[in-house]
C-alpha positions in Angstrom: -19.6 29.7 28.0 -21.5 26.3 28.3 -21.8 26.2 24.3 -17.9 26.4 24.4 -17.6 24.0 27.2 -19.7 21.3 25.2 -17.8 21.9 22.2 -14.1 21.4 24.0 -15.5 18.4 25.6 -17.3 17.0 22.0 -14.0 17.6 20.0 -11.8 15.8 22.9 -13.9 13.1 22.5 -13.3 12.8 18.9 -9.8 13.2 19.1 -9.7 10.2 21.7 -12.2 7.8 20.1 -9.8 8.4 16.7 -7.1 7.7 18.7 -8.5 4.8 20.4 -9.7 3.0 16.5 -6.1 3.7 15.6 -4.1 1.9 18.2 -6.7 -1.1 18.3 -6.7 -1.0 14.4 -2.6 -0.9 14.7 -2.6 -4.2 17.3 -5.3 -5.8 15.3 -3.2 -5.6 12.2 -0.1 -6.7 14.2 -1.7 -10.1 15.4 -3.3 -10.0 11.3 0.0 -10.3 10.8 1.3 -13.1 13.2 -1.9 -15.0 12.0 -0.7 -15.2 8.0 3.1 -15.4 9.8 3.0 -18.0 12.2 4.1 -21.0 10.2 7.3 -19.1 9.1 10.3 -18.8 11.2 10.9 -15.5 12.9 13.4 -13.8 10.6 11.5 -15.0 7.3 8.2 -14.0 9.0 10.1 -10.6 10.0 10.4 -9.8 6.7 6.7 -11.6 4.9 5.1 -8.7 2.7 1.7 -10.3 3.4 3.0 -9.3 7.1 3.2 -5.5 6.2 0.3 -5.5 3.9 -2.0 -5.6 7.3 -0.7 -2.6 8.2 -1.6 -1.0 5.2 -4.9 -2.3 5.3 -5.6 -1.4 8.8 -4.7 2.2 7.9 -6.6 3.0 4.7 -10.1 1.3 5.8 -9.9 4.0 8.6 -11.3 7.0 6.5 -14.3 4.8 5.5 -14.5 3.7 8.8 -14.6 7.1 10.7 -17.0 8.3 8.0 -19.3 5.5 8.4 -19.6 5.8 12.5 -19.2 9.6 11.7 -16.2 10.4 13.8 -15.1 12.2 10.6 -16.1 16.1 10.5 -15.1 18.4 8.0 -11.7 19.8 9.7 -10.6 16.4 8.8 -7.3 17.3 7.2 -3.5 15.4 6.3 -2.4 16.5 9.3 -4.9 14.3 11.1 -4.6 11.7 8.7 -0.7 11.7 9.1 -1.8 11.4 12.8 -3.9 8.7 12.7 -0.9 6.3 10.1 1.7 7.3 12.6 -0.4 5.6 15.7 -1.6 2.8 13.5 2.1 2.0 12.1 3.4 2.7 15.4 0.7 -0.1 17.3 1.6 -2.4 14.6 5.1 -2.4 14.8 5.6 -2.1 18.9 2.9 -5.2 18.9 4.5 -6.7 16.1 7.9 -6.9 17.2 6.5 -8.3 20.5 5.1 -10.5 19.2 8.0 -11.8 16.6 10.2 -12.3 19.9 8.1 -13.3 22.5 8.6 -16.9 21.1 5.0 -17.0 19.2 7.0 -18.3 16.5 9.5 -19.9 18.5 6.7 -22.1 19.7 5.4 -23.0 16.4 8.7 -24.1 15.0 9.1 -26.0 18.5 5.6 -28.0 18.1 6.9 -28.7 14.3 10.3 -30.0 15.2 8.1 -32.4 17.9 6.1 -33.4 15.3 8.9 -34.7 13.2 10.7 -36.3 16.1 8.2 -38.5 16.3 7.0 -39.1 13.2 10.9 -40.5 13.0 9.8 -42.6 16.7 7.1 -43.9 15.1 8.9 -45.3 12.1 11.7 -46.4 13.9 9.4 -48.6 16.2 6.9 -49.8 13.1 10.2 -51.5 12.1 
């Protein structure tokens, strides 16, 4: 009964920790994103294929990555895999679209539109 126990309790924890690398792989991805983003406006940035290639990324280094730290066991199978994309796309685009209307870009557009208000200042008064 303790071998059973220990095996419950060693397969939870797998399950979690590939939970856990999926969702911070999924937000890691989604602030990727914002970072090769941020210059653009929202709905261009919305839309940036660099953008959605994170995601992609995030999700396919995962099976090297589980095999590496060995997470990954042999009952490693699609279901799990079309686990582990669902969480990671999921993360990604919950963070994402935060992110997008938070004002993160907002701010950036804000801060350029400052800088050219007063690049015209500056002009004006050189003159």
């Amino acid at each position: 009964m303790a071998t059973e126990t220990q095996s419950q309790r060693q397969a939870h924890v797998l399950a979690v920790t590939r939970t856990g690398i999926a969702a911070f792989l999924g937000v890691a991805a989604a602030f990727g994103s914002w970072y090769v983003t941020q210059d653009l406006p929202m709905t261009e940035a919305a839309m940036d294929q660099t953008a959605q290639v994170m995601v992609a990324v995030a999700i396919l280094v995962q099976y090297p990555l589980q095999k590496v730290l060995g997470i990954l066991k042999d009952d490693f199978g699609a279901k799990d895999f079309l686990f582990i994309l669902f969480i990671t796309f999921a993360m990604w685009f919950v963070t994402w679209t935060i992110i997008l209307t938070s004002g993160a870009h907002a701010a950036t557009e804000a801060n350029e539109a400052f800088a050219v208000g007063a690049k015209h200042a500056l002009a004006a008064l050189a003159y």
